[in-house]
C-alpha positions as CSV (number, residue, x, y, z in Angstrom):
1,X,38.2,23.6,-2.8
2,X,41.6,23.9,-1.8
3,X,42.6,23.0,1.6
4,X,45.6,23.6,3.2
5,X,44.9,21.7,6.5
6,X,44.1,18.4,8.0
7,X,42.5,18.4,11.8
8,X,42.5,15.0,13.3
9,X,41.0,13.4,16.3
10,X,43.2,10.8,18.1
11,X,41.1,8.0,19.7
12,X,39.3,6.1,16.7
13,X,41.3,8.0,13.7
14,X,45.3,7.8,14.3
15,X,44.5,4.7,17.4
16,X,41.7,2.1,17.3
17,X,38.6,2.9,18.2
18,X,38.2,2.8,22.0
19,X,34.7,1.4,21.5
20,X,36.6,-1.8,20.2
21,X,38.1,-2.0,23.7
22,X,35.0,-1.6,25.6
23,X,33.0,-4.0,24.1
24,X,35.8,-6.3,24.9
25,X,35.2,-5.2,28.7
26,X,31.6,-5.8,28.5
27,X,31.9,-8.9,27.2
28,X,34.7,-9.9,29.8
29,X,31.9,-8.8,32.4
30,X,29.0,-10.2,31.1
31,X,27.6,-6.3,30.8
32,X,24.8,-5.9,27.3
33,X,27.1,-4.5,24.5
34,X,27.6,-1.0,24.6
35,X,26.5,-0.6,28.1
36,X,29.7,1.9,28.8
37,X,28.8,3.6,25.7
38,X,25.6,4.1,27.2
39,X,26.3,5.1,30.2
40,X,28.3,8.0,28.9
41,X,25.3,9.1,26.5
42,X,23.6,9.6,29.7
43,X,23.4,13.5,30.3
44,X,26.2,14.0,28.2
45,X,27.0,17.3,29.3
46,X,27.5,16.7,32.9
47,X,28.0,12.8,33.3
48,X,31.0,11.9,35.2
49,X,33.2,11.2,31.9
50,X,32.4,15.0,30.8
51,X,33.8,16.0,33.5
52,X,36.3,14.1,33.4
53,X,37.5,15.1,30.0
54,X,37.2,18.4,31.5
55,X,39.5,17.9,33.6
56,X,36.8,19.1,36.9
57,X,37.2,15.7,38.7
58,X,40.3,13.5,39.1
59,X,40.3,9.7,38.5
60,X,39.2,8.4,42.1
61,X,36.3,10.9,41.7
62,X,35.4,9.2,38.0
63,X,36.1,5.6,39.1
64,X,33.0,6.4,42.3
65,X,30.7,8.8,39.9
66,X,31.3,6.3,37.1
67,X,30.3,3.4,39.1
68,X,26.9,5.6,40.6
69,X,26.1,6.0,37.0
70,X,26.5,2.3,35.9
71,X,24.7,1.1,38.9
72,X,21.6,4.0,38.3
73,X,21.7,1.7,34.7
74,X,21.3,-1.5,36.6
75,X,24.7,-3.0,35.9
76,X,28.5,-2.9,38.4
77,X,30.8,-1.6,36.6
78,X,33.8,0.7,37.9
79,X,35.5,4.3,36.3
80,X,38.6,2.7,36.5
81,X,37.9,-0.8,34.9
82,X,36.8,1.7,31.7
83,X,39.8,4.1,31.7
84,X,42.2,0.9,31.9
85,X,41.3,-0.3,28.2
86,X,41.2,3.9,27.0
87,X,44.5,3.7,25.2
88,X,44.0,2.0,21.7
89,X,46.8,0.7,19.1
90,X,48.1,3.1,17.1
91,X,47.1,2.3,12.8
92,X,50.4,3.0,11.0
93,X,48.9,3.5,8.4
94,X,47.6,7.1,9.9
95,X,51.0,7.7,11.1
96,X,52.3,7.1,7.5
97,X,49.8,9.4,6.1
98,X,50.5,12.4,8.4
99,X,53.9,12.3,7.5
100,X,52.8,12.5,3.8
101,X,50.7,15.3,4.3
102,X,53.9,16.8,6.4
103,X,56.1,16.0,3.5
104,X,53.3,18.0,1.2
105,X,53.8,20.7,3.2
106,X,50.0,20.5,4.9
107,X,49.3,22.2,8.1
108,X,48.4,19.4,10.9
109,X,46.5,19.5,14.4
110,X,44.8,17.1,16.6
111,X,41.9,18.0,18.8
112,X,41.3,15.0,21.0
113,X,38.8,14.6,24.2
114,X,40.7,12.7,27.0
115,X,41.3,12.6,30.2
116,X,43.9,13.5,33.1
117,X,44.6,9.8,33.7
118,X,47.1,7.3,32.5
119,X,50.6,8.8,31.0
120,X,50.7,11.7,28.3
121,X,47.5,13.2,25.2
122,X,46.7,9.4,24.9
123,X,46.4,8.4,28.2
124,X,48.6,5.3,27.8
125,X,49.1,2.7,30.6
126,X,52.5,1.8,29.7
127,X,56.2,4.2,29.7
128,X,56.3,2.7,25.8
129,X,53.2,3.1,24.7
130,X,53.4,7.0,25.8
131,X,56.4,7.4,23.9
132,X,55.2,5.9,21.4
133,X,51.9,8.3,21.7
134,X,54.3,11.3,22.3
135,X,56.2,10.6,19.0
136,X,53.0,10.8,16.8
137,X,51.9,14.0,18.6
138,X,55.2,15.9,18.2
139,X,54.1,15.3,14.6
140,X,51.1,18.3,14.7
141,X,51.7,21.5,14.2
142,X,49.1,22.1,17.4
143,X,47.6,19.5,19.8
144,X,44.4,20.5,21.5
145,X,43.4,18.3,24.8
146,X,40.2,18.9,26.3
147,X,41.6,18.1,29.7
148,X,44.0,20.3,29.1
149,X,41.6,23.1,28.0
150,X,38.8,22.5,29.9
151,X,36.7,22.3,26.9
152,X,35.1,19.4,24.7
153,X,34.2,18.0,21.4
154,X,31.4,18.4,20.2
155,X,31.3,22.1,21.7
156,X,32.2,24.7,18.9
157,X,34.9,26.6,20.9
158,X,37.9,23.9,20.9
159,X,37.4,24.2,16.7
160,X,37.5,27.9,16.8
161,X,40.6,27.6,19.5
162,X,42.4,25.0,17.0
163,X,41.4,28.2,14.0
164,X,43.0,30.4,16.1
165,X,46.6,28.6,16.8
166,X,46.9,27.5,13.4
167,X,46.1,31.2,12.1
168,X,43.7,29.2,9.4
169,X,40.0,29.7,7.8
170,X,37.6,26.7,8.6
171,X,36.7,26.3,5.0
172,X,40.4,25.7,4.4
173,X,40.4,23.0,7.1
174,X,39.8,19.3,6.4
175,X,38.5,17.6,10.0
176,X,38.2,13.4,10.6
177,X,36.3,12.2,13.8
178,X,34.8,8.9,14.2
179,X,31.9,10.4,16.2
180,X,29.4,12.2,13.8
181,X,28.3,14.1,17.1
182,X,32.1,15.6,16.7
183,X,31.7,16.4,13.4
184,X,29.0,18.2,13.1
185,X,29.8,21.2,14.9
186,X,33.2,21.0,12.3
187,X,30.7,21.2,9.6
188,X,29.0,24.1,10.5
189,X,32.1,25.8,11.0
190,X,33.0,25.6,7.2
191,X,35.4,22.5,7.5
192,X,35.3,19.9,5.3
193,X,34.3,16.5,8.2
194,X,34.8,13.1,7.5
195,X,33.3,10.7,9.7
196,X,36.0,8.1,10.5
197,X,34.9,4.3,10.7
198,X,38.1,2.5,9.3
199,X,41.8,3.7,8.7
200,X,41.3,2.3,4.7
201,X,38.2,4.5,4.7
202,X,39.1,7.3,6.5
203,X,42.5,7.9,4.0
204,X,40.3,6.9,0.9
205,X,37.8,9.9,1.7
206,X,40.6,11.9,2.5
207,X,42.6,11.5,-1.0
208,X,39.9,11.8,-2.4
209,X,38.7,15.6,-1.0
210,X,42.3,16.4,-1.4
211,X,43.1,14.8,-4.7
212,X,46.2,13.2,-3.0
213,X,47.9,9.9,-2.9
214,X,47.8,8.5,0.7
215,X,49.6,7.5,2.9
């Protein structure tokens, strides 16, 4: 198959994993490991961080429901405490690699769930780590944000919407999430998914589908 574009998620592909960060929390807090992980798996369509990426609450709303939700799981935790580790370190590797794939003349976008909190797509605590966010996503030809949108991975509709802008076929699109949950719906589409749990893995499997060099 020949593809002509790459569709990455942000969070866990071009940054660390913000999992990484959270266990760190939990660990800080004396919380079971992947409490907040489980929390948000709790009615996962209308918990307060789906919501949240869908922009239909604001952070002091998140922070309480958050909290609620926690507390329902037997544990204290607050919204806030969780969105202050959200922002993880950029790989370079990732960055090198999309300017390869710019340099071959590849079509780029990033679909990414966040949230209205923190500055700019990555949601980054600091005035230098936003720049430093906002310089990898002036790479793309089209940046998708589900707070932004009002739509979320893994629903079907913000892949279509990224089809759309890009004026591209799914079966001509490559996608990498670190989620499975986010790639499936990618899949069905057509694209080809690649289920992210390293950078060295996640550019090995995409060479390889594209028969390329990277980064």
């Amino acid at each position: 198959m020949i593809y002509s574009t790459v569709i990455f998620d942000f969070g866990g592909v071009i940054t660390s994993s913000p999992f990484e960060a959270f266990n760190r929390l939990e660990d800080e807090r004396g919380l079971p490991r992947d409490f907040v992980r489980r929390v948000n798996a709790a009615d996962p369509d209308s918990n307060a961080w789906a919501k949240f990426e869908r922009a239909e609450i604001d952070a002091a709303a998140f922070d309480a429901l958050f909290a609620a939700e926690a507390r329902a799981l037997g544990h204290e935790l607050e919204g806030e405490a969780v969105l202050a580790v959200l922002a993880g370190a950029v790989r370079p590797v990732m960055v090198a690699a999309l300017d390869t794939l710019k340099a071959k003349s590849f079509t780029i976008g990033c679909i990414t769930n966040n949230v209205p909190s923190g500055q700019g797509a990555g949601m980054a605590r600091s005035f230098a780590k936003a720049e430093e966010v906002a310089a990898i996503m002036a790479r793309f030809d089209h940046v998708i944000e589900s707070s932004k949108v009002g739509v979320r991975k893994p629903d079907q509709r913000i892949y279509e919407m990224m089809c759309d802008a890009l004026g591209v076929e799914p079966a001509a699109c490559i996608y990498l999430d670190d989620l499975g949950i986010n790639c499936k719906p990618a899949a069905q589409l057509g694209m080809h998914a690649i289920k992210v749990t390293s950078g060295e893995q996640a550019l090995a499997d995409l060479s390889a589908a594209l028969g390329l060099a990277l980064p």
